[in-house]
C-alpha positions in Angstrom: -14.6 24.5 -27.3 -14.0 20.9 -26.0 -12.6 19.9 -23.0 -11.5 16.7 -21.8 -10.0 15.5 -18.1 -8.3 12.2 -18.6 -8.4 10.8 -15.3 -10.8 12.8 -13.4 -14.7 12.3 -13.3 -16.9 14.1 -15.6 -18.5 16.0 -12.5 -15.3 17.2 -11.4 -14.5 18.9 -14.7 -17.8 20.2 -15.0 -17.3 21.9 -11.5 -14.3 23.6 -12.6 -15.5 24.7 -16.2 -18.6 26.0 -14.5 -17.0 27.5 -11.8 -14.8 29.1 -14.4 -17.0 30.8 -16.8 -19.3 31.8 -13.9 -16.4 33.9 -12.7 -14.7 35.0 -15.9 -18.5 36.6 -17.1 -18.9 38.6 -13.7 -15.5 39.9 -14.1 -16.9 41.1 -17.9 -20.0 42.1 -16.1 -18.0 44.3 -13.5 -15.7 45.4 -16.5 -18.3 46.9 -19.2 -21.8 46.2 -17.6 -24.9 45.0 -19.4 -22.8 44.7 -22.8 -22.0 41.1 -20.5 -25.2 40.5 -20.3 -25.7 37.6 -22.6 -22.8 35.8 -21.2 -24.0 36.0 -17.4 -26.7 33.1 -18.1 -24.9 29.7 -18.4 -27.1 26.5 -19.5 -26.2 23.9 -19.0 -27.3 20.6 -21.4 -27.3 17.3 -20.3 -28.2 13.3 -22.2 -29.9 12.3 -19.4 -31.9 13.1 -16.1 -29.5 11.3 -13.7 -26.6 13.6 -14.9 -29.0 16.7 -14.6 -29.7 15.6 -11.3 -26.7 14.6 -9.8 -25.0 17.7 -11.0 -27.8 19.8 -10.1 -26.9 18.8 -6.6 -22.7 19.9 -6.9 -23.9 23.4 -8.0 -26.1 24.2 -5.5 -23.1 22.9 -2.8 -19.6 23.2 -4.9 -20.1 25.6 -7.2 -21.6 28.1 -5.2 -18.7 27.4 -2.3 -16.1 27.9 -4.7 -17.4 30.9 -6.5 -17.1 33.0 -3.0 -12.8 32.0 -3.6 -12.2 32.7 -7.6 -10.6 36.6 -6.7 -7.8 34.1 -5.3 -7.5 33.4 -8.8 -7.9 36.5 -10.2 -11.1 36.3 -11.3 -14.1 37.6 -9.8 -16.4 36.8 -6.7 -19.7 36.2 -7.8 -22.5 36.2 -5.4 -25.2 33.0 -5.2 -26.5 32.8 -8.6 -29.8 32.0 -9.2 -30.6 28.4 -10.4 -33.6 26.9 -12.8 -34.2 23.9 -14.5 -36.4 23.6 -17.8 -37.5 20.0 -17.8 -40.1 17.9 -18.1 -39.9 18.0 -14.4 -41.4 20.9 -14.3 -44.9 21.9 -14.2 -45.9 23.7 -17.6 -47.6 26.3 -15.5 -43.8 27.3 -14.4 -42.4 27.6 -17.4 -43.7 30.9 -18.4 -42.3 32.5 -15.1 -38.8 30.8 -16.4 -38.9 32.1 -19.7 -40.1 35.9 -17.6 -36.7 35.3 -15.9 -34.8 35.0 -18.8 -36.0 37.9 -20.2 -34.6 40.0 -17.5 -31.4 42.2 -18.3 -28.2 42.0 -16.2 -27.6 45.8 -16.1 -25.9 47.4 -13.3 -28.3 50.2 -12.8 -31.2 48.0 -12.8 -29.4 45.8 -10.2 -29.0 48.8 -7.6 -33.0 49.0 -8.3 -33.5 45.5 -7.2 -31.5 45.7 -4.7 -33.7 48.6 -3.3 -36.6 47.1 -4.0 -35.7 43.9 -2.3 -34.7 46.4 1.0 -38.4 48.1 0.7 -39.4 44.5 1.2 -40.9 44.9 -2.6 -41.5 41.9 -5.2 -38.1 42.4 -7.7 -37.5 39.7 -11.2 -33.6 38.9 -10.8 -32.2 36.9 -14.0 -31.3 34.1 -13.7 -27.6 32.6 -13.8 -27.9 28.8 -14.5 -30.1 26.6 -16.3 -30.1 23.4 -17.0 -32.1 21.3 -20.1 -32.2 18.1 -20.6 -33.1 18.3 -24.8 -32.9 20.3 -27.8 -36.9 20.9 -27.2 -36.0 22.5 -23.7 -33.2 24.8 -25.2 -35.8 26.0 -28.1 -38.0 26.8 -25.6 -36.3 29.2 -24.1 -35.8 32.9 -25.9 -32.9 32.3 -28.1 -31.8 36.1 -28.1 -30.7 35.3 -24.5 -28.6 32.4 -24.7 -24.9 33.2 -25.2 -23.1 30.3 -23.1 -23.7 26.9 -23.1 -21.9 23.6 -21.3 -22.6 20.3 -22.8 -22.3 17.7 -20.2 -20.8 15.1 -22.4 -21.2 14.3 -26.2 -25.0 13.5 -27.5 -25.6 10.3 -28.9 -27.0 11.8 -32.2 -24.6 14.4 -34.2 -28.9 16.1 -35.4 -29.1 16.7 -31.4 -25.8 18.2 -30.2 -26.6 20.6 -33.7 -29.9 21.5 -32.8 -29.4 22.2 -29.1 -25.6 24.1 -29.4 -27.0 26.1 -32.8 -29.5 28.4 -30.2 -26.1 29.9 -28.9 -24.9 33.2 -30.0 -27.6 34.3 -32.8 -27.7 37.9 -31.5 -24.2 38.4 -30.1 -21.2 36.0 -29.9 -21.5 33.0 -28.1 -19.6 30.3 -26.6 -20.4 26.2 -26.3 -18.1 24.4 -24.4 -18.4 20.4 -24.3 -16.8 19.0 -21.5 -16.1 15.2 -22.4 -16.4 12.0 -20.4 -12.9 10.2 -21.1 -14.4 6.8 -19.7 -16.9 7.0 -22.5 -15.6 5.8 -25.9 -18.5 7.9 -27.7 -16.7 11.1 -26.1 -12.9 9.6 -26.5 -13.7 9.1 -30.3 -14.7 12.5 -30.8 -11.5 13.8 -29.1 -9.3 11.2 -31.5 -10.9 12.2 -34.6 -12.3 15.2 -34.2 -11.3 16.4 -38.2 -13.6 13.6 -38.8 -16.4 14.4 -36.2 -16.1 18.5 -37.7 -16.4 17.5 -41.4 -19.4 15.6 -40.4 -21.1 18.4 -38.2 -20.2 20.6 -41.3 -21.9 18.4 -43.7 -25.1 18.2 -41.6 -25.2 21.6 -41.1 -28.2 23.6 -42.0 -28.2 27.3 -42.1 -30.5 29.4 -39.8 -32.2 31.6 -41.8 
């Protein structure tokens, strides 16, 4: 899926799409339980640190302000989602405790569990809701079983890159990538304008996963 704003910053539509599918996948989850679970994890992949970081900033303020309001829109509250980052930011000793979190299952009787747990004053894993990654390396370093949903924070520079990190999406159950487009960026406005173009070419540089 591609999305576009013309006229509005690329931080402001990322708000919104985020904002969206946080709350459209907690309805799911409310609707038909774990069976949402690979769609309750969004990651979100960036081009470069400063966008990481300067969005990293509007989710843990905007995102999770808006998120308490979505009913109003007939979607569903979703409580303050738990946030990582896998980047060469962080220490290599973390990573495996990331990768533990991913692992976790969104399942509504496990939840309760938690929950009690967390009331016994007990050590509980929650998963976690957002990541963010800054390259293909970080995306292949997580468990690709658990990635269903992805947001691409603007187009790639390299057609091999935006491949490599969107193809770890949906392997196990159906997935969805959604690149949100900077329409101040003539890289992302030619992609828009000749998208049969940009398609064939993703097609022909395809390569199966085996």
């Amino acid at each position: 899926m591609g999305i576009c704003g013309s006229g509005r910053r690329l931080k402001a539509a990322l708000i919104r799409v985020y904002v969206t599918f946080l709350a459209a996948s907690q309805q799911l989850y409310d609707k038909y339980g774990t069976q949402a679970d690979p769609w309750m994890t969004l990651v979100g992949y960036f081009n470069a640190m400063q966008e990481l970081g300067g969005m990293r900033r509007l989710v843990d303020d905007d995102v999770r302000t808006r998120l308490q309001e979505t009913d109003r829109r007939g979607l569903a509250k979703r409580r303050t989602p738990k946030l990582e980052e896998l980047t060469s930011r962080r220490a290599s000793t973390d990573i495996p405790q990331v990768l533990e979190l991913l692992e976790a299952v969104f399942d509504p009787v496990l939840e309760a569990k938690r929950q009690a747990e967390r009331k016994a004053g007990q050590k509980t894993t929650s998963r976690i809701h957002r990541r963010f990654a800054r390259n293909q390396h970080a995306v292949r370093r997580c468990g690709c079983e658990t990635v269903g949903l992805m947001v691409v924070g603007g187009q790639p520079k390299a057609t091999a890159e935006y491949i490599q990190a969107t193809s770890r999406v949906g392997r196990s159950r159906p997935g969805l990538v959604c690149t949100v487009l900077n329409w101040a960026r003539p890289r992302d406005l030619s992609t828009t304008k000749d998208s049969n173009i940009t398609m064939q070419r993703f097609i022909n540089t395809w390569k199966p996963s085996r």
